[in-house]
SEMARGU-865825 format. One record per atom (N, C-alpha, C, O): y, x, z; residue in one letter. Coordinates in steps of 0.02 Angstrom, whole numbers, plus 50000, padded with zeros to 5 digits. Layout:
YXZa ...
END
This chain:
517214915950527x 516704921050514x 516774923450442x 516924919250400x 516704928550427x 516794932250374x 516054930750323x 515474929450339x 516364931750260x 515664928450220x 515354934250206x 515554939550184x 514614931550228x 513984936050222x 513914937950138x 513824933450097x 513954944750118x 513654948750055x 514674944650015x 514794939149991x 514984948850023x 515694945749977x 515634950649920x 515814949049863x 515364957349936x 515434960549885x 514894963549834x 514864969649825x 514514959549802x 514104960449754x 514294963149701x 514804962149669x 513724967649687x 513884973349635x 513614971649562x 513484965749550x 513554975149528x 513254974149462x 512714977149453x 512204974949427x 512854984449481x 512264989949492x 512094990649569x 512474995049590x 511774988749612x 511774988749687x 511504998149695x 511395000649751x 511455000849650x 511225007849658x 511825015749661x 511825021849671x 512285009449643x 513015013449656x 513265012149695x 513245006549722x 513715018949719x 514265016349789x 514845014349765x 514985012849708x 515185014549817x 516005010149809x 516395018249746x 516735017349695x 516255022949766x 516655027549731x 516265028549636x 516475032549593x 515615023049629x 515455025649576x 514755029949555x 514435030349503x 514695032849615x 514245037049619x 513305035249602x 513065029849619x 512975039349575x 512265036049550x 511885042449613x 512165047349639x 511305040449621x 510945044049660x 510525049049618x 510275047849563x 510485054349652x 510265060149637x 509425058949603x 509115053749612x 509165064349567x 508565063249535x 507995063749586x 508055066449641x 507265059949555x 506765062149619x 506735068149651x 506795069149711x 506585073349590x 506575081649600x 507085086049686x 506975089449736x 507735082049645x 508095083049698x 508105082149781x 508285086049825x 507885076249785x 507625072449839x 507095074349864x 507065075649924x 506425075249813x 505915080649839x 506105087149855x 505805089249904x 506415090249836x 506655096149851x 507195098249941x 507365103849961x 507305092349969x 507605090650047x 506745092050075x 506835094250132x 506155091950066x 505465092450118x 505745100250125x 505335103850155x 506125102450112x 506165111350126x 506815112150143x 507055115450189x 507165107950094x 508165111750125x 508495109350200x 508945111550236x 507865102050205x 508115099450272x 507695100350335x 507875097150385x 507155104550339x 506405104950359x 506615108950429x 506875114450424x 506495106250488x 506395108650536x 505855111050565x 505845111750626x 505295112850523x 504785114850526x 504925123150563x 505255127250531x 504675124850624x 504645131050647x 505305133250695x 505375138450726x 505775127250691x 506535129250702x 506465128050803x 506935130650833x 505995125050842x 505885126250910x 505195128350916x 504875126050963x 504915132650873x 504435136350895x 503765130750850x 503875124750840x 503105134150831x 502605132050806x 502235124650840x 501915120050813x 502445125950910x 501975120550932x 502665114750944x 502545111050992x 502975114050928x 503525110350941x 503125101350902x 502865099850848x 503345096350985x 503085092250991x 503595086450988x 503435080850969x 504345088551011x 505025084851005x 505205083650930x 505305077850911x 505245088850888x 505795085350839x 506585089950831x 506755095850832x 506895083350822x 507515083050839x 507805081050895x 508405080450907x 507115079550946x 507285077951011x 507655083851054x 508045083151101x 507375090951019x 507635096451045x 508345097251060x 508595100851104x 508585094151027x 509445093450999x 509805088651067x 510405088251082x 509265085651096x 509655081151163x 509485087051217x 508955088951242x 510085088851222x 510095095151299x 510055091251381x 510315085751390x 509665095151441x 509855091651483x 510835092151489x 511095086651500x 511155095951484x 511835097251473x 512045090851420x 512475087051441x 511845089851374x 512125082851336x 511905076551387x 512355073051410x 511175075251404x 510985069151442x 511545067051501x 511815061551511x 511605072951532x 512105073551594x 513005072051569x 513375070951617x 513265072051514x 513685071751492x 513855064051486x 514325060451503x 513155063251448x 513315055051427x 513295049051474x 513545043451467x 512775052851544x 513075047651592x 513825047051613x 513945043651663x 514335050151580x 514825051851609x 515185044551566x 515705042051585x 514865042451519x 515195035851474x 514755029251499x 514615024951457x 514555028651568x 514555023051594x 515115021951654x 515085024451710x 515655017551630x 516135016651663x 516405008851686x 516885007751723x 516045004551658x 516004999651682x 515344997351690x 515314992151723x 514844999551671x 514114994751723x 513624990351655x 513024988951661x 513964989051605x 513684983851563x 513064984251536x 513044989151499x 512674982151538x 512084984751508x 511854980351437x 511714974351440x 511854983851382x 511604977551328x 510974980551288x 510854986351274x 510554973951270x 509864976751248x 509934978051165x 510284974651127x 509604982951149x 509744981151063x 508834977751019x 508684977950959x 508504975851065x 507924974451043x 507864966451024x 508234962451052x 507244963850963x 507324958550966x 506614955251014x 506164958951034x 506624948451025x 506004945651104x 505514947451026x 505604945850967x 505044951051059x 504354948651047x 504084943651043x 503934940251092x 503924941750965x 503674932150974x 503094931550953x 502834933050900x 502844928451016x 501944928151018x 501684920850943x 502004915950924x 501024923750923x 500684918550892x 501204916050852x 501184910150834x 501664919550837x 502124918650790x 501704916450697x 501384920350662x 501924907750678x 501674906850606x 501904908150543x 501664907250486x 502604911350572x 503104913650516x 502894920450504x 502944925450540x 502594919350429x 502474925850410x 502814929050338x 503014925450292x 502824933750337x 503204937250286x 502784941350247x 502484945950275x 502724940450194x 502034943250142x 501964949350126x 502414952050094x 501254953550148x 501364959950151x 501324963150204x 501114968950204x 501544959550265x 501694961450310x 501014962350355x 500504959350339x 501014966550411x 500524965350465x 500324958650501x 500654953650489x 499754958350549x 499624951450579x 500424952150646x 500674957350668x 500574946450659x 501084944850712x 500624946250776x 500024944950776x 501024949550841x 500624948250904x 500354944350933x 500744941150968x 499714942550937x 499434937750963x 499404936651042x 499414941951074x 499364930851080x 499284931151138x 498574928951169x 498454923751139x 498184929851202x 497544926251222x 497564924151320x 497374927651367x 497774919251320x 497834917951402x 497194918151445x 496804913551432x 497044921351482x 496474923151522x 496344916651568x 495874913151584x 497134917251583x 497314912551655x 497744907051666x 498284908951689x 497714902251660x 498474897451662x 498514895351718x 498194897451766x 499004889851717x 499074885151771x 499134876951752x 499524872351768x 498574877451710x 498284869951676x 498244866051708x 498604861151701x 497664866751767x 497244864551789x 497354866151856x 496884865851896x 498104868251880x 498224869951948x 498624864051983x 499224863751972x 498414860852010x 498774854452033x 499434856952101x 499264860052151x 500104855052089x 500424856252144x 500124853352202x 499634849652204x 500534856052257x 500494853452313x 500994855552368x 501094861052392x 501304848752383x 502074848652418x 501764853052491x 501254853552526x 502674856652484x 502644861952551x 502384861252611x 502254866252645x 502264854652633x 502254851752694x 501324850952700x 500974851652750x 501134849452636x 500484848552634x 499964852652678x 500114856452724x 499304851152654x 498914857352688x 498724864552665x 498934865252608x 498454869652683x 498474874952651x 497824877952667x 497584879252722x 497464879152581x 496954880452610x 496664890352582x 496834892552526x 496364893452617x 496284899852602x 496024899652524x 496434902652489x 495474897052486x 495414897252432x 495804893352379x 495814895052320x 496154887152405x 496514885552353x 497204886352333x 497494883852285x 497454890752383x 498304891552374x 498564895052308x 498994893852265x 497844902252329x 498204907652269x 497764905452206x 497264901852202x 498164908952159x 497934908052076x 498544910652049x 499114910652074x 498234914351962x 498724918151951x 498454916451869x 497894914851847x 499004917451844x 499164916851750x 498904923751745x 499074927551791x 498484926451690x 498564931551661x 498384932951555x 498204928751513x 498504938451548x 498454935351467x 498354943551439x 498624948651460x 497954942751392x 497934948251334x 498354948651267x 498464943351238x 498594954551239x 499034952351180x 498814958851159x 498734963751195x 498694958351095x 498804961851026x 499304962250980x 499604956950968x 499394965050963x 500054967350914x 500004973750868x 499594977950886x 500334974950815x 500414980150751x 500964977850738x 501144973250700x 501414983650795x 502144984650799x 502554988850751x 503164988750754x 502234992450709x 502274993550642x 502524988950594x 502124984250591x 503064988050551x 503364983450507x 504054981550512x 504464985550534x 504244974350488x 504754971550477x 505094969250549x 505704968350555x 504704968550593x 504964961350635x 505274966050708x 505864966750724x 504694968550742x 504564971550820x 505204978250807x 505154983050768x 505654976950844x 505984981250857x 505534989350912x 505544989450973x 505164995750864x 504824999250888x 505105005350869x 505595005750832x 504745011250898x 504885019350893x 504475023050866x 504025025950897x 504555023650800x 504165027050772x 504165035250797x 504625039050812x 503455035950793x 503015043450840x 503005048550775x 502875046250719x 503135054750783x 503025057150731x 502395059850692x 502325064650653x 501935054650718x 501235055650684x 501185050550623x 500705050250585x 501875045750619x 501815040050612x 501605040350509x 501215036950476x 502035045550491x 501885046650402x 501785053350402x 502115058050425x 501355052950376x 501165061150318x 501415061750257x 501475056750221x 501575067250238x 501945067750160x 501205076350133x 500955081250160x 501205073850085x 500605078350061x 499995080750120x 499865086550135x 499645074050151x 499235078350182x 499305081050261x 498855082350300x 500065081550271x 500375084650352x 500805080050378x 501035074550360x 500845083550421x 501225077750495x 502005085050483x 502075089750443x 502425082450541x 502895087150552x 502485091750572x 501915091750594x 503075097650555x 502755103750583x 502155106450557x 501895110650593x 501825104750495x 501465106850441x 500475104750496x 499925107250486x 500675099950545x 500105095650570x 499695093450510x 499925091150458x 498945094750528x 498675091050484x 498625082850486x 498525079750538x 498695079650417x 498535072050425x 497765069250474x 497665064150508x 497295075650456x 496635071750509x 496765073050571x 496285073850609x 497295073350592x 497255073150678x 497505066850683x 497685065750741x 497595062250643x 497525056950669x 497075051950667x 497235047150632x 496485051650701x 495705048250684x 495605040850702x 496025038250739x 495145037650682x 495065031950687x 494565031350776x 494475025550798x 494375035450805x 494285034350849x 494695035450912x 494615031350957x 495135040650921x 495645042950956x 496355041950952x 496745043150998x 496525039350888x 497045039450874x 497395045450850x 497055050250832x 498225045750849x 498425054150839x 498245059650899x 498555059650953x 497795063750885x 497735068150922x 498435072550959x 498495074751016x 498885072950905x 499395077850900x 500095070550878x 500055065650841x 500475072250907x 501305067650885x 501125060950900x 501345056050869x 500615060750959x 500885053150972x 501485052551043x 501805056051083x 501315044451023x 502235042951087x 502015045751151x 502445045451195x 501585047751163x 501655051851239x 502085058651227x 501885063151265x 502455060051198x 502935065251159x 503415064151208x 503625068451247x 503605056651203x 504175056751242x 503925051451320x 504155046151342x 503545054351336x 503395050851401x 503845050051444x 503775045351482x 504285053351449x 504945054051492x 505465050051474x 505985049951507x 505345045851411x 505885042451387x 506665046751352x 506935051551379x 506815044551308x 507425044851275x 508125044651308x 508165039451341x 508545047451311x 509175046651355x 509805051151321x 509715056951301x 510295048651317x 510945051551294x 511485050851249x 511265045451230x 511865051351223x 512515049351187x 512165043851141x 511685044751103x 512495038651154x 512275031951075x 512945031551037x 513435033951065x 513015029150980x 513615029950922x 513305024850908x 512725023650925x 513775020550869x 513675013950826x 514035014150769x 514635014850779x 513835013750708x 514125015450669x 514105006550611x 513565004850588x 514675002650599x 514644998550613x 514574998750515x 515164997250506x 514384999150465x 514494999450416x 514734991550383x 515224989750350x 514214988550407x 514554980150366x 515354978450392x 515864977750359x 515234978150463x 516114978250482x 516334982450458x 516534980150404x 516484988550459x 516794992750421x 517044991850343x 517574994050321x 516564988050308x 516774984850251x 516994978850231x 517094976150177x 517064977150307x 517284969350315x 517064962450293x 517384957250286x 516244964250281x 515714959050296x 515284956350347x 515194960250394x 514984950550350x 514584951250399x 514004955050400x 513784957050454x 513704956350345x 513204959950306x 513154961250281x 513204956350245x 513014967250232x 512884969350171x 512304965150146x 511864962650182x 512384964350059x 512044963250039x 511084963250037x 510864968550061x 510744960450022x 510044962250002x 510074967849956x 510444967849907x 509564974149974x 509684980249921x 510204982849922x 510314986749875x 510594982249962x 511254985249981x 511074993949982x 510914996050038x 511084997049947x 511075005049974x 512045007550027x 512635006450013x 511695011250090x 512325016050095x 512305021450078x 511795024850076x 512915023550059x 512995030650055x 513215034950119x 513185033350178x 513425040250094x 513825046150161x 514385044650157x 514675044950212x 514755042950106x 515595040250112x 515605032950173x 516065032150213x 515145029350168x 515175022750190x 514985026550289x 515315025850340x 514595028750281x 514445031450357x 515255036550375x 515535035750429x 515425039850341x 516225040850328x 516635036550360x 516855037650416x 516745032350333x 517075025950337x 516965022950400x 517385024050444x 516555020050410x 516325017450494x 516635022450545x 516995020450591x 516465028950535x 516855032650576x 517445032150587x 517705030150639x 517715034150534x 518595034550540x 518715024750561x 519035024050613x 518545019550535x 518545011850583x 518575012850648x 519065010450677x 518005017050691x 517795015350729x 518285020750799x 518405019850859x 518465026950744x 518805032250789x 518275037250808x 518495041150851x 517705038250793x 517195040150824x 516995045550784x 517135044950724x 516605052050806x 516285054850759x 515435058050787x 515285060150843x 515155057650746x 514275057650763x 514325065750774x 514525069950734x 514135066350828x 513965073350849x 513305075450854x 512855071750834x 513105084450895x 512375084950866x 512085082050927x 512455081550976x 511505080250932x 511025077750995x 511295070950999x 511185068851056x 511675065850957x 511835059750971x 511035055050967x 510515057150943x 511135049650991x 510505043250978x 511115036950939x 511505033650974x 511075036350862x 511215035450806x 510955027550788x 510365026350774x 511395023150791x 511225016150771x 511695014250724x 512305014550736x 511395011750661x 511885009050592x 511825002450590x 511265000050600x 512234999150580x 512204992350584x 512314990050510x 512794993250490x 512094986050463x 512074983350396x 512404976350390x 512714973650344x 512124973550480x 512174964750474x 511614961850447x 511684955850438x 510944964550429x 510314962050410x 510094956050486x 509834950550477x 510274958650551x 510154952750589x 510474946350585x 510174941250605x 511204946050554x 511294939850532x 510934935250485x 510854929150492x 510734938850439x 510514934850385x 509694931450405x 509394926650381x 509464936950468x 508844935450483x 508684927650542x 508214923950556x 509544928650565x 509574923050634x 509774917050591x 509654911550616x 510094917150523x 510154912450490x 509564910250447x 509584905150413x 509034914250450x 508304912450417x 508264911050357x 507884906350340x 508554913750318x 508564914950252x 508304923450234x 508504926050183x 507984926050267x 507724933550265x 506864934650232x 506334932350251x 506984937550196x 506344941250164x 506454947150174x 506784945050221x 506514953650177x 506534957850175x 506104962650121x 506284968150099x 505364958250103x 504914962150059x 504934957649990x 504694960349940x 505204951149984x 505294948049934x 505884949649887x 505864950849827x 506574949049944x 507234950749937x 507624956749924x 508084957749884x 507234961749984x 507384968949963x 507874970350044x 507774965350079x 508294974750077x 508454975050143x 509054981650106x 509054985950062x 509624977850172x 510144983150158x 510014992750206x 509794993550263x 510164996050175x 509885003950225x 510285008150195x 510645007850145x 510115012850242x 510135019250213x 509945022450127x 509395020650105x 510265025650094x 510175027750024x 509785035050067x 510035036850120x 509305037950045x 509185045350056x 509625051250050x 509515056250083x 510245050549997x 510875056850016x 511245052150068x 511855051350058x 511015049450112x 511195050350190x 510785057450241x 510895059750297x 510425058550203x 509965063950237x 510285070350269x 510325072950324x 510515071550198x 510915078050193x 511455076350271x 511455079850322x 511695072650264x 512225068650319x 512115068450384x 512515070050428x 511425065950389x 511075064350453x 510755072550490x 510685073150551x 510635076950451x 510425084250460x 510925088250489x 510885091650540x 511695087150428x 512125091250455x 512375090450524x 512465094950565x 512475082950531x 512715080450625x 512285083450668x 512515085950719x 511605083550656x 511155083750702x 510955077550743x 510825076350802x 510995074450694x 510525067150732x 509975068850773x 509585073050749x 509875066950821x 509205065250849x 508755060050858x 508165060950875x 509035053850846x 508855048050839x 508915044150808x 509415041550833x 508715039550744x 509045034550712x 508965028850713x 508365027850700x 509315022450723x 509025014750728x 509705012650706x 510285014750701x 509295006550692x 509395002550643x 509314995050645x 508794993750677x 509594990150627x 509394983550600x 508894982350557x 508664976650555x 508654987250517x 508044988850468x 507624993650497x 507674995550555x 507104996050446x 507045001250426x 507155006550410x 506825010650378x 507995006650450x 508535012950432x 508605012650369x 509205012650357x 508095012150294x 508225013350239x 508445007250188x 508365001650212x 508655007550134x 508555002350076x 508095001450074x 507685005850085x 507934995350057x 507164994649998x 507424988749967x 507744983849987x 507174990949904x 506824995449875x 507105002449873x 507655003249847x 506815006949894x 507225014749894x 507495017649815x 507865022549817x 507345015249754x 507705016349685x 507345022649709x 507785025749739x 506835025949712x 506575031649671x 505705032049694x 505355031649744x 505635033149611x 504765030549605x 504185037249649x 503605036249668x 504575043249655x 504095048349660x 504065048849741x 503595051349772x 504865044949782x 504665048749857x 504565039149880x 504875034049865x 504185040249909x 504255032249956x 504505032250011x 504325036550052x 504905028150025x 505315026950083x 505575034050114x 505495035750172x 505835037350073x 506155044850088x 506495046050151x 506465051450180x 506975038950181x 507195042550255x 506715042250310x 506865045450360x 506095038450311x 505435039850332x 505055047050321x 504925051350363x 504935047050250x 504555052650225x 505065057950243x 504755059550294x 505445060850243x 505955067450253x 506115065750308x 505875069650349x 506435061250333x 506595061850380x 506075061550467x 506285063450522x 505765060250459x 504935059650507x 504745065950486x 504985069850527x 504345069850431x 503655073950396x 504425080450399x 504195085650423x 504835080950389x 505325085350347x 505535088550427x 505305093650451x 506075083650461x 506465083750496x 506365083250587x 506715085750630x 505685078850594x 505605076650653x 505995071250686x 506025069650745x 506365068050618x 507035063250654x 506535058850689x 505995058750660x 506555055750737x 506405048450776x 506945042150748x 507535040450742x 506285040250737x 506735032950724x 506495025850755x 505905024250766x 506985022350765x 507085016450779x 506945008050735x 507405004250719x 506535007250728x 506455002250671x 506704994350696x 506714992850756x 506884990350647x 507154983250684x 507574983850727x 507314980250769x 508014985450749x 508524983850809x 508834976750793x 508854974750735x 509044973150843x 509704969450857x 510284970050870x 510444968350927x 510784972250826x 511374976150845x 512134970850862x 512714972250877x 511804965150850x 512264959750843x 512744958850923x 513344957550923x 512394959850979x 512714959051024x 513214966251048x 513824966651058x 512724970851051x 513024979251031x 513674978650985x 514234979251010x 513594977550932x 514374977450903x 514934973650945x 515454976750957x 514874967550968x 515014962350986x 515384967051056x 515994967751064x 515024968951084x 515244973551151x 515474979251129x 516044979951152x 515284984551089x 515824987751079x 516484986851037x 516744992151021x 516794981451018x 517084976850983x 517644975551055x 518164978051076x 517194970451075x 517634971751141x 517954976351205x 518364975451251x 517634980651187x 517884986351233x 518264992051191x 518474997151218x 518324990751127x 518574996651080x 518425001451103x 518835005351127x 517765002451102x 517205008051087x 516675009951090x 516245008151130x 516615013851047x 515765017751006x 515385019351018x 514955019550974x 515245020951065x 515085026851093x 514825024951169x 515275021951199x 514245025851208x 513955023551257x 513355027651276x 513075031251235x 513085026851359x 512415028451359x 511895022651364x 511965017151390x 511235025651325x 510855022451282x 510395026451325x 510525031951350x 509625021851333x 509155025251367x 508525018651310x 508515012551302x 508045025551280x 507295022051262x 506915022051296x 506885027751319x 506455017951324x 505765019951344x 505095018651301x 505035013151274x 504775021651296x 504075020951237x 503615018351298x 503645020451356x 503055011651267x 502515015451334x 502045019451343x 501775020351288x 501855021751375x 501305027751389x 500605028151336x 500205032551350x 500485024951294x 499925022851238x 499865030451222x 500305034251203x 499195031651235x 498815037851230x 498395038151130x 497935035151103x 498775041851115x 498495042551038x 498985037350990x 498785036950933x 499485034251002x 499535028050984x 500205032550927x 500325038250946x 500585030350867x 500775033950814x 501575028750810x 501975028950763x 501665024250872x 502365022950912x 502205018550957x 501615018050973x 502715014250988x 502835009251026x 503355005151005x 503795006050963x 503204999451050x 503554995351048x 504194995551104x 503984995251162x 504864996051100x 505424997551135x 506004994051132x 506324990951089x 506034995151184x 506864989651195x 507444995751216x 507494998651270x 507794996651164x 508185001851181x 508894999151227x 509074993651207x 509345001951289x 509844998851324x 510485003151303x 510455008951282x 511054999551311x 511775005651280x 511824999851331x 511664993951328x 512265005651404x 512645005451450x 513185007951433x 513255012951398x 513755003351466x 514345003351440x 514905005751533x 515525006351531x 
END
């Protein structure tokens, strides 16, 4: 196995070519150069979802050719005590119903109308929002001055209803069409990038030309860092430590392809994002700016692993959100059929 983080930097805010990241100004200045605001009409409720054609969906079933199906989500872990500081409460479970107190009784036995049946049932809570729950962020999910995409106001999303406007019933129909993997830590021939690892657009570059592949428009877009290694080896903080991502002049990058989707082993982004004025910028621009959908937490470990073995990139990928009325995402298990 290849050693996790080999190439530590001096400045983790530079790339391999040298390069320093652009000023806040600059970066603020993408809420307009990258802004899909108005570009499918005023009431536009997709995004960049617009960008997946039924003509693309229909295409990409054309890259299931052997049957494989692999999940990129991680299990949901109930009453979970491992907590990470900062973070939201873990999903709780509350069992309604067990089978405590249900005594077997061999096949042969007697059978009686009230005592045969009995059934387990259980309540769970969760704030799938954060570090852990591999979920789909809705584009109600951040406001940048006040608005949602599409120049939405921030109060449509209320404390009694939820988002009135951009919640996951957006995509009630579910997600479907071209997936790309873009393998960046392999590509650099780690298992992981570093903690605070920023990428650049050369490094998403790079994975490509590795991989043979190139990100087209209406693709569903997964970057891999290797942050799930370090997390299955349990040595992970993410809010103590800092998380390898996306740099924000990936933006520019992610606009020109025409992404429609982005996920990730993270947060899609670095953090700490190195600039004080925008917070979490491929969130903020990319959600409020762009309409990108994103993918938070993935498990990409087995995904690489399979496209690794099949020498290739490229697959169909289907999301489903669930139906949560007002709700600002879900929780999702995304599939790349192979």
């Amino acid at each position: 196995m290849k050693q996790v983080g080999v190439h530590n930097k001096q400045n983790p805010v530079e790339g391999e070519s040298g390069r320093t990241r652009p000023a806040d100004a600059v970066v603020r200045s993408w809420f307009v150069s990258l802004s899909n605001w108005n570009r499918w009409g005023p009431n536009d409720r997709l995004g960049t979802l617009n960008l997946i054609s039924d003509d693309k969906r229909r295409a990409a079933t054309s890259l299931v050719t052997i049957g494989r199906a692999v999940s990129c989500a991680w299990d949901v872990q109930m009453n979970n005590r491992e907590e990470v500081s900062g973070e939201l409460v873990g999903p709780q479970r509350w069992m309604a119903g067990t089978g405590l107190d249900t005594d077997a009784v061999p096949l042969t036995g007697p059978r009686t109308r009230d005592g045969s049946f009995s059934v387990a049932s259980e309540t769970i809570s969760m704030s799938f929002h954060g570090w852990r729950m591999t979920h789909l962020d809705a584009l109600s999910h951040v406001f940048w001055d006040g608005q949602m995409y599409g120049g939405v106001p921030a109060h449509n999303v209320t404390d009694r209803d939820g988002a009135i406007v951009h919640d996951v019933l957006s995509v009630a129909d579910g997600i479907h069409g071209r997936g790309v993997l873009l393998d960046v830590a392999g590509a650099r021939g780690v298992d992981a990038l570093d903690p605070a690892e920023p990428i650049f657009p050369e490094h998403l570059d790079l994975a490509e030309e590795k991989a043979g592949v190139r990100v087209e428009e209406g693709d569903i877009l997964f970057i891999r860092t290797g942050d799930a290694v370090r997390r299955k080896q349990g040595n992970w903080n993410p809010i103590a430590n800092g998380q390898p991502g996306l740099d924000a002049t990936c933006l520019p990058w992610l606009y020109e392809r025409g992404v429609a989707v982005l996920g990730s082993d993270g947060p899609q982004e670095v953090r700490p994002s190195g600039y004080d004025s925008v917070y979490m910028p491929v969130h903020s621009i990319g959600i409020v700016a762009m309409g990108l959908w994103l993918i938070d937490n993935c498990d990409l470990e087995a995904l690489a692993a399979t496209c690794n073995e099949y020498g290739r990139w490229n697959y169909f990928v289907t999301v489903s959100a669930l139906r949560l009325e007002g709700a600002t995402g879900s929780p999702v298990n995304p599939i790349a059929i192979f």
